[in-house]
TISETI-37992 format. One line per 2 residues: number of its first residue (from 0); their letters; for each residue x, y, z of C-alpha. Coordinates in Angstrom, 1 decimal, always signed. Layout:
NUM> A> X/Y/Z  ...
! end
This chain:
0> XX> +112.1/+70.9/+71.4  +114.0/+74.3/+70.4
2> XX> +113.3/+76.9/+73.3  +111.2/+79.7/+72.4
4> XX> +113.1/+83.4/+72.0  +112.3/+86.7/+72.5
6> XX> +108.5/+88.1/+71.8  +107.0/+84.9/+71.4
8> XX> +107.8/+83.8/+75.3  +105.4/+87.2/+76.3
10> XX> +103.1/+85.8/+74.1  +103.0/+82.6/+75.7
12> XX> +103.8/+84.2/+78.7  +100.6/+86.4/+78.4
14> XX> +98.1/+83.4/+77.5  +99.2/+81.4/+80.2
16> XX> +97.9/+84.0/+82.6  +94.3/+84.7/+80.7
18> XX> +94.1/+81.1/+81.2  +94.7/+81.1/+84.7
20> XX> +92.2/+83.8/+85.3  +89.7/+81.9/+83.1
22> XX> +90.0/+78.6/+84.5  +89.8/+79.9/+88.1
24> XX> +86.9/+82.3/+87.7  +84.6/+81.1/+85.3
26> XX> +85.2/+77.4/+85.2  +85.4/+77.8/+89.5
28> XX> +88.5/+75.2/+89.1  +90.5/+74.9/+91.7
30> XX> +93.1/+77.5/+91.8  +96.5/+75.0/+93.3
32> XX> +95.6/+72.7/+90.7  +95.3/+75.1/+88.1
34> XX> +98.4/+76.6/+88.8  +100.4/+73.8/+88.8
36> XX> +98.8/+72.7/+85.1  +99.2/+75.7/+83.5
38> XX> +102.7/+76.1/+84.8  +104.2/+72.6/+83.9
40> XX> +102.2/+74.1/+79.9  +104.1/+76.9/+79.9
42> XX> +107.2/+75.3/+80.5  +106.6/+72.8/+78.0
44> XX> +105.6/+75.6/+75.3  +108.5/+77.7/+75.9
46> XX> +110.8/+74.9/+75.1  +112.3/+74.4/+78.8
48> XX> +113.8/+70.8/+79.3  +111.2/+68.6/+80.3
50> XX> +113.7/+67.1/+83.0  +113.9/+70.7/+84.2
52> XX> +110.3/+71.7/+84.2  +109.5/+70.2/+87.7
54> XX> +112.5/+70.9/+89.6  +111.5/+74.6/+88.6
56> XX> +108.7/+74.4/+89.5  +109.4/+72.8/+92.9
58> XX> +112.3/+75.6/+93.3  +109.5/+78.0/+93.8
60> XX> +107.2/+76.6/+95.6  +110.1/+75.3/+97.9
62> XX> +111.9/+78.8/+98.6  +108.0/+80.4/+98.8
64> XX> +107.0/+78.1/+101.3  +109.6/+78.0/+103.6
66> XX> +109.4/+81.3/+104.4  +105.5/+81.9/+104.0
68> XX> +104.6/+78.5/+105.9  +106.4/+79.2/+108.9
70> XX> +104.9/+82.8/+109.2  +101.2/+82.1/+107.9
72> XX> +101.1/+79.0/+110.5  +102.9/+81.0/+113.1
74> XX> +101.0/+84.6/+112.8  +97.9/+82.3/+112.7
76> XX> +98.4/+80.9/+116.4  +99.2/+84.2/+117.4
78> XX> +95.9/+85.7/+115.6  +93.7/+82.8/+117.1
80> XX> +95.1/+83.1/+121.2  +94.3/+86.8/+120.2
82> XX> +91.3/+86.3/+119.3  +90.0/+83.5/+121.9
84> XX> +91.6/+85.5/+125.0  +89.4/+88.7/+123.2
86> XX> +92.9/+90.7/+122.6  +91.5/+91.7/+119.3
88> XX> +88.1/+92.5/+120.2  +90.0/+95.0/+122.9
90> XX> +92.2/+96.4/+119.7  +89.1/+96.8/+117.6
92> XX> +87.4/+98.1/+120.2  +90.3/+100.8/+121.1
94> XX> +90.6/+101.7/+117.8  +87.2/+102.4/+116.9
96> XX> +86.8/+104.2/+119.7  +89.8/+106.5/+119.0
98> XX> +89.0/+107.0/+115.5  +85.5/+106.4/+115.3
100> XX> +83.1/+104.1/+113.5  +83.1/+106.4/+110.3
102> XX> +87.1/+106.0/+110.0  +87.9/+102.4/+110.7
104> XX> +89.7/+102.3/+107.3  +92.0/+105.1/+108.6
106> XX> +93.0/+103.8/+111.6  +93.7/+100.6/+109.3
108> XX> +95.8/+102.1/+107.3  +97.7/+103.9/+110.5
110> XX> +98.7/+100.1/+112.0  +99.7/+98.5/+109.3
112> XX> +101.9/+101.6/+108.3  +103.4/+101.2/+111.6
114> XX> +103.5/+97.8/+112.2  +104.4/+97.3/+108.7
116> XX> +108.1/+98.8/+108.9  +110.5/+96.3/+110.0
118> XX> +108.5/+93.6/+108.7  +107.7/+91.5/+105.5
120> XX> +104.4/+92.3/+103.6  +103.4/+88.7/+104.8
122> XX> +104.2/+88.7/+108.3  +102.7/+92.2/+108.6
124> XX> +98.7/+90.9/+107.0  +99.0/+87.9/+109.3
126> XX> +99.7/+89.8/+112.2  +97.1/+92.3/+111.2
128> XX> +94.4/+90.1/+109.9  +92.3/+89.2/+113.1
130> XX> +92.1/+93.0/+114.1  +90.8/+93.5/+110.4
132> XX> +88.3/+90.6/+110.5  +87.1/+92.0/+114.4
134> XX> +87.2/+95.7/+113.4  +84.9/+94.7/+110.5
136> XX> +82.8/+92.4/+112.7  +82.5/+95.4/+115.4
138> XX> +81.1/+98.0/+112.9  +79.3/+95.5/+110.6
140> XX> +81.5/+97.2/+107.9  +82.8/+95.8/+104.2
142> XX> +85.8/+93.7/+105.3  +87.3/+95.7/+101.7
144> XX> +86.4/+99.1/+103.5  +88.6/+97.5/+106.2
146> XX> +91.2/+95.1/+104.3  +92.4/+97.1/+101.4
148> XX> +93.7/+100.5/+103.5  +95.6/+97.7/+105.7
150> XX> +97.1/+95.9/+103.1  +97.7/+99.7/+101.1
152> XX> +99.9/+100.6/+104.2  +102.1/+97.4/+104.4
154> XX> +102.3/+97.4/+100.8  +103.6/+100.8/+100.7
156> XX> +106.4/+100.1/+103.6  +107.2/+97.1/+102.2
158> XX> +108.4/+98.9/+98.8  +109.7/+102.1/+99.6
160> XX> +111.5/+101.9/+103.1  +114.1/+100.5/+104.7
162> XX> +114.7/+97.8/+106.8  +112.7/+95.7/+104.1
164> XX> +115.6/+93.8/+102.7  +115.0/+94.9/+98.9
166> XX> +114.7/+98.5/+99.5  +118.1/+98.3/+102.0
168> XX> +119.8/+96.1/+99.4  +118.6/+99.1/+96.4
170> XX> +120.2/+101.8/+99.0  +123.8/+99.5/+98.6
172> XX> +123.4/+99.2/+94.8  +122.3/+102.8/+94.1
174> XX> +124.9/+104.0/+97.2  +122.5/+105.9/+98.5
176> XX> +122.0/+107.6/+102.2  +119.9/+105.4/+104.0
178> XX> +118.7/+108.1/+106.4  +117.5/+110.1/+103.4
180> XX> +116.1/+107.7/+101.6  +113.8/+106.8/+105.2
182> XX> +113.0/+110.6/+104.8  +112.1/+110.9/+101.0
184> XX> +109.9/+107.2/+101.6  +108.1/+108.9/+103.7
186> XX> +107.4/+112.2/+102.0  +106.1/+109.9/+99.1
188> XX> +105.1/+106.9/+101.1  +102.3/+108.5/+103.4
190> XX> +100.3/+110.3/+100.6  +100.7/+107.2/+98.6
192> XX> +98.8/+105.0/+101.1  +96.3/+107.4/+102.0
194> XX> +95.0/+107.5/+98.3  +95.5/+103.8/+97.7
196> XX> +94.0/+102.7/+101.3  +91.1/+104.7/+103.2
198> XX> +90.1/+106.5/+100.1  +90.2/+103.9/+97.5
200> XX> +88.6/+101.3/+99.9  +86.2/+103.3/+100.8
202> XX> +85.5/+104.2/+96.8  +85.6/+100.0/+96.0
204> XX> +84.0/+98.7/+99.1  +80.6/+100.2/+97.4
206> XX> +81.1/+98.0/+94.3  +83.0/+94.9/+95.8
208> XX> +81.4/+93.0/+98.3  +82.9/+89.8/+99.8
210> XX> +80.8/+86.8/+100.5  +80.5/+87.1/+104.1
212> XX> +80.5/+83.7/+105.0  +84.1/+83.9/+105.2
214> XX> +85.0/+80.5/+107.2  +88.2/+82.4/+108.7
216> XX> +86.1/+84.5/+110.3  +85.7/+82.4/+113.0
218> XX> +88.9/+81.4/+113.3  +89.7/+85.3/+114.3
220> XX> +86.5/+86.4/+115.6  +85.5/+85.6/+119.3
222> XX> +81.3/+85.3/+119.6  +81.5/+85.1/+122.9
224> XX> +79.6/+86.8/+125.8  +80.2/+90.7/+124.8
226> XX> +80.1/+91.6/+128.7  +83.3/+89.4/+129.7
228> XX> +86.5/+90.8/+131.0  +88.7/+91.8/+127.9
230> XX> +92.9/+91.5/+128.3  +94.6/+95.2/+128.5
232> XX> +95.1/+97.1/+125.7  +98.6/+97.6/+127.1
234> XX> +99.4/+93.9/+127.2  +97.5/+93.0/+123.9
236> XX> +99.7/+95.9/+121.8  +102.9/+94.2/+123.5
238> XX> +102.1/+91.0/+122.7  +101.3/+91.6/+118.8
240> XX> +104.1/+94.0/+118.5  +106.7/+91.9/+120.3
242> XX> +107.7/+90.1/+116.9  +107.9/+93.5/+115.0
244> XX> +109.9/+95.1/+118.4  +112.1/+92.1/+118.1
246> XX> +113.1/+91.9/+114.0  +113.6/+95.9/+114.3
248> XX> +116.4/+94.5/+116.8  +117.6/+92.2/+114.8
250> XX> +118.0/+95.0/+111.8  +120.1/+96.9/+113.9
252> XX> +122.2/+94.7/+115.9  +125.2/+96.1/+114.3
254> XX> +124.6/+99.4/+116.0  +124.4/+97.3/+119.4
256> XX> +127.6/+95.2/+119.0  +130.3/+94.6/+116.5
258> XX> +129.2/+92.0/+113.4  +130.4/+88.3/+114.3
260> XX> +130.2/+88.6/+117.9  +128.2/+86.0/+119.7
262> XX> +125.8/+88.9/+120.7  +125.1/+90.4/+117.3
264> XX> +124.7/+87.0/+116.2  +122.1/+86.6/+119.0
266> XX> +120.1/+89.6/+118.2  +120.0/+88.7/+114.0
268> XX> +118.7/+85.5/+115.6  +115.6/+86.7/+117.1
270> XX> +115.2/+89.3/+114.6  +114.4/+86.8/+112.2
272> XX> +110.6/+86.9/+111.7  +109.8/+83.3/+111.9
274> XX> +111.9/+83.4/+115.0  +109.9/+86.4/+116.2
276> XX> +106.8/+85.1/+115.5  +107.5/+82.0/+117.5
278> XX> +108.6/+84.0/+120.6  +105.5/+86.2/+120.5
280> XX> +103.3/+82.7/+119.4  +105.2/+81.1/+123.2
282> XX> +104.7/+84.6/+124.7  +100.7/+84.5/+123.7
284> XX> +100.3/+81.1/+125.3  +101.0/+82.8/+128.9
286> XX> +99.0/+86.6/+127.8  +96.3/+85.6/+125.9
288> XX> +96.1/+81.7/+127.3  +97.0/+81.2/+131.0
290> XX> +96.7/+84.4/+131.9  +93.0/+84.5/+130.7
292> XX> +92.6/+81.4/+132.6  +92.8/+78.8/+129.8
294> XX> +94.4/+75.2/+130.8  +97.0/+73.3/+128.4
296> XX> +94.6/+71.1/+126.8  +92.4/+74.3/+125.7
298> XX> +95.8/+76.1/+124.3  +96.4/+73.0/+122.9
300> XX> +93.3/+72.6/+120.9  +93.3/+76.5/+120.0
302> XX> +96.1/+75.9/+117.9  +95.2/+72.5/+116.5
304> XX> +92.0/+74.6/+115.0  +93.1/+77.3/+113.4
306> XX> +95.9/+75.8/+111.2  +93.0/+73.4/+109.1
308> XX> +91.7/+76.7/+107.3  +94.9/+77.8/+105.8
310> XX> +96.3/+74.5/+104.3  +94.5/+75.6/+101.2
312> XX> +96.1/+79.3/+101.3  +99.3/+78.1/+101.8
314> XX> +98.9/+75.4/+99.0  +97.7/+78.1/+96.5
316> XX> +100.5/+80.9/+97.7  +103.2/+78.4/+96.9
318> XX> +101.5/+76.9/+93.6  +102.1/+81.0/+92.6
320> XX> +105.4/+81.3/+93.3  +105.9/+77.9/+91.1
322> XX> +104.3/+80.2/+88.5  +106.5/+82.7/+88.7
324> XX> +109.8/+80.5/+88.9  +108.8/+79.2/+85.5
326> XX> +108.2/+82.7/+84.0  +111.6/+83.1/+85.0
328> XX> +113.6/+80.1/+84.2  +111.4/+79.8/+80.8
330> XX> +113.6/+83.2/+79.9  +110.4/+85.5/+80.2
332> XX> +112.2/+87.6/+83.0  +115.1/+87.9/+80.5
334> XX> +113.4/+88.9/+77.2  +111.5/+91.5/+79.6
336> XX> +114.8/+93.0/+80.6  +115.3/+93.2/+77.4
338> XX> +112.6/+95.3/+76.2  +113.3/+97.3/+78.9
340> XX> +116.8/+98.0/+78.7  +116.3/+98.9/+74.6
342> XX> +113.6/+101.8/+75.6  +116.3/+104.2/+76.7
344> XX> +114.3/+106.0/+79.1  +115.5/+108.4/+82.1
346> XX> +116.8/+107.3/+85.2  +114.0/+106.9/+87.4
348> XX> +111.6/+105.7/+84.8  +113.7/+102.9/+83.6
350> XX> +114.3/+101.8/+87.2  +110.5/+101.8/+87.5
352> XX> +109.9/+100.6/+84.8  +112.5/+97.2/+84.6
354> XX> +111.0/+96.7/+87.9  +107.4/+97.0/+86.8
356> XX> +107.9/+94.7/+84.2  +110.1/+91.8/+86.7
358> XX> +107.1/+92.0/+89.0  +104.4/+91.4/+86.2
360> XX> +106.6/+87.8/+84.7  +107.6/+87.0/+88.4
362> XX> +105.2/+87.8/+90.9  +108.0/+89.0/+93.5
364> XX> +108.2/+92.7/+94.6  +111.6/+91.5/+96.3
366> XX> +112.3/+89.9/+93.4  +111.5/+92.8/+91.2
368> XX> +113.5/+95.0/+93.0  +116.9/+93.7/+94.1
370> XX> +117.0/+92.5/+90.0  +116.5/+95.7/+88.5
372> XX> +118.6/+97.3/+90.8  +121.5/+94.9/+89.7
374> XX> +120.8/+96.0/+86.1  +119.9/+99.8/+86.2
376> XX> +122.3/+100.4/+89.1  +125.4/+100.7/+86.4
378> XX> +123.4/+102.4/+83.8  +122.5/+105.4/+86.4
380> XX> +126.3/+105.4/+87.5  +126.9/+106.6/+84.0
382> XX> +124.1/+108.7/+83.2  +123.8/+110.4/+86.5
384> XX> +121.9/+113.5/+87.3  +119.5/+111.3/+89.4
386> XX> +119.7/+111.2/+93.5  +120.6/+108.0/+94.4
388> XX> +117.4/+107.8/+97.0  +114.9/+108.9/+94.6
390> XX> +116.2/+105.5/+92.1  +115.5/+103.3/+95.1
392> XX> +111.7/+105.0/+95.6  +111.3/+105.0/+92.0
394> XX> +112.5/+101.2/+91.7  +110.7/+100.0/+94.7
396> XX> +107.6/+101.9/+93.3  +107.7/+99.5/+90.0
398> XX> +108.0/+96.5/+91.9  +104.5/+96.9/+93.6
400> XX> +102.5/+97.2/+90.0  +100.0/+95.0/+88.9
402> XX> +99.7/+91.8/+91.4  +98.2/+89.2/+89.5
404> XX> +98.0/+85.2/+89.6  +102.0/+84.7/+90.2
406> XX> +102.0/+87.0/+93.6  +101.2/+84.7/+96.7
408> XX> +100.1/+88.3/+97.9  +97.1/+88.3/+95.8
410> XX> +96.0/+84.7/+97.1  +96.7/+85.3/+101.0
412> XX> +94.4/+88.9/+100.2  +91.4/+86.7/+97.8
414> XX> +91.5/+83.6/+100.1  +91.6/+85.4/+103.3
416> XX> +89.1/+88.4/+102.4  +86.8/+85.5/+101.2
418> XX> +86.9/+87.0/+97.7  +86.6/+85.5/+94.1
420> XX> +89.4/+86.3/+91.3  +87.6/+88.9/+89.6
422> XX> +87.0/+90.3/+92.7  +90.6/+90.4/+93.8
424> XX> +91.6/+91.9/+90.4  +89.1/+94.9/+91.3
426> XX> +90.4/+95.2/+94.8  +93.8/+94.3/+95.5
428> XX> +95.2/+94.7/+91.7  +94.0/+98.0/+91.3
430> XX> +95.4/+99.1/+94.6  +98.8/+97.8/+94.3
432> XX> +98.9/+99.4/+90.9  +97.6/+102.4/+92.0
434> XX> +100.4/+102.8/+95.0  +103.2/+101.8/+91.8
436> XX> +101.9/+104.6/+89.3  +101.3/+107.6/+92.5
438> XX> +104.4/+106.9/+94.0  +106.3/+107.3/+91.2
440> XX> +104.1/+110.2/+90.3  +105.5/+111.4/+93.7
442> XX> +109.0/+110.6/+93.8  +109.6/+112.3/+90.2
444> XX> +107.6/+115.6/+91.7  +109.9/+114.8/+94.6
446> XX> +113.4/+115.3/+92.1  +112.2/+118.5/+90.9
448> XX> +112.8/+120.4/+94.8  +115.6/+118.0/+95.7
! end
């Protein structure tokens, strides 16, 4: 069969996502078997190889997963001894006192802005997650009033700011000052979140309402006695910032010791975050487990538990990323770049813009990114006129638009928020397009003073 060329694969491109949507929300099909069908169609339609088709498909799911597996199963121990020993009914607790009942999403939005900065968008919601699901619990608030100004602020550091390996690898191509560009992220990154998080989810958590029998829930959520000696606040914070404390090391291990010295090499080591995340998971067992006066066997069965709920999360984020590795090897990424490339636009809306569209065929803000940077990069070096930093905003900006079926993001956020598709679309979609379009909106008022 002669591959398909140019429009036609957005076409096909484009129906195989309705059908997704359809199949998942009205027919209530399973969504990791849907994937996988309507991806091994698509290839076929497009005209890919049929011996190809598979091993494609596998590719994705394969580099997904052996990232996201690691961190979801990892994180989840971590969230589970937090929430058994009561660690995140003391965080909830600290928080809401701090902030208040009536501004839970803001103090939301404040963690996961912090936490979020050295680490991936994945690493960050797992981390994250169990204070969500107790801080909803505690106020007997939307877990969207709570979940979407958490997921606005990783989001948003995940995009814009260094150490995030896209945005430091746009600051090489686009030789800009990484120290600026931290500074201009931030001038655009904070009112960014704010819109897209507290006040957004406060705006959507009126319409959208989860089903609350969210089986996670008490995976996360400790019913025990309320009167029961919580762990410290002090000791809870080190323990679930010990993995972010440690891959901010690892980021800057050059600054500690020369590259290629058994030391650096060391430090990258336990900087990496599914490294991290199994020192802080060992480190748990003694703060949140012995400590608390739980035995081996309990520890033990903790962690059995808590891994049963996320097979199907993990299935369903890898199934995605199958998607979007046949988008891209069906040539979809390609005639996008295309299109893109053609429009002759400025500077920073065509790095926006190139990204925008990678992210909408892949799925893959890093993705997105680090590929339009490779093919707007050269076009800027000739143009210029631009500031270097502001591409790398405006490029990261477009890689955040419109998560859809192909982003394991959007499963992780409708699986673990209990949500349905359309649900998901409302919530999630909307934010994630809404942090693309202001922070561009930002970053272009930005080049007019700069």
């Amino acid at each position: 069969m002669e591959a398909v060329q140019g429009s036609a694969l957005l076409v096909y491109a484009l129906v195989a996502v309705i059908a997704l949507i359809v199949l998942i929300a009205k027919f209530k099909m399973n969504p990791f078997i849907v994937l996988i069908v309507v991806s091994l169609v698509l290839g076929l339609a497009v005209g890919m190889p049929m011996g190809n088709i598979v091993k494609a498909f596998e590719t994705g799911v394969g580099n997904a997963l052996g990232h996201i597996a690691l961190v979801v199963g990892l994180g989840t121990m971590l969230g589970k001894m937090m929430a058994e020993s009561g660690g995140a009914e003391r965080i909830a607790n600290t928080m809401i006192k701090a902030f208040g009942e009536k501004n839970v999403h803001w103090a939301m939005m404040t963690v996961a802005f912090i936490v979020g900065l050295p680490v991936f968008f994945e690493v960050g919601f797992v981390l994250l997650v169990p204070i969500a699901f107790n801080v909803a619990k505690r106020t007997g608030t939307n877990m969207v009033l709570v979940g979407i100004p958490m997921v606005a602020g990783l989001s948003v550091v995940h995009g814009l700011i260094p150490p995030h390996p896209a945005a430091l690898l746009a600051v090489t191509a686009y030789s800009a000052d990484i120290g600026r560009t931290i500074l201009y992220a931030l001038i655009v990154g904070i009112p960014t979140a704010i819109i897209a998080g507290p006040i957004f989810g406060k705006l959507i958590s009126k319409v959208v309402i989860p089903n609350p029998d969210n089986p996670l829930i008490s995976q996360f959520v400790d019913e025990g006695k309320k009167d029961r000696e919580l762990p410290g606040f002090g000791i809870t914070l080190f323990t679930i910032l010990l993995p972010v404390a440690l891959m901010l090391i690892g980021s800057w291990a050059d600054l500690f010791f020369a590259p290629k010295t058994f030391a650096n090499d060391f430090l990258r080591l336990i900087g990496n975050s599914v490294i991290a995340l199994l020192i802080a998971t060992l480190v748990s067992f003694w703060t949140f487990g012995r400590a608390r006066g739980f035995g081996a066997d309990q520890i033990l069965k903790f962690t059995n538990e808590c891994l049963a709920p996320i097979a199907s999360i993990t299935l369903v984020v890898g199934a995605g990323a199958g998607f979007g590795r046949i988008l891209m090897d069906g040539g979809v990424s390609k005639a996008i770049v295309g299109i893109a490339t053609d429009a002759h636009l400025s500077p920073l809306i065509l790095g926006w813009f190139v990204a925008a569209l990678i992210r909408v065929a892949t799925g893959s803000a890093t993705v997105a990114m680090t590929t339009a940077c490779g093919i707007v990069a050269p076009i800027v070096s000739t143009v210029g006129g631009v500031r270097p930093e502001l591409m790398v905003l405006a490029t990261g900006a477009g890689s955040l638009i419109l998560s859809h079926v192909n982003d394991g993001g959007f499963w992780l956020v409708k699986e673990y928020f209990n949500m349905t598709v359309p649900q998901t679309f409302k919530t999630w979609t909307v934010m994630e397009t809404l942090v693309s379009v202001l922070a561009l909106l930002f970053t272009l008022a930005l080049a007019t003073v700069v």
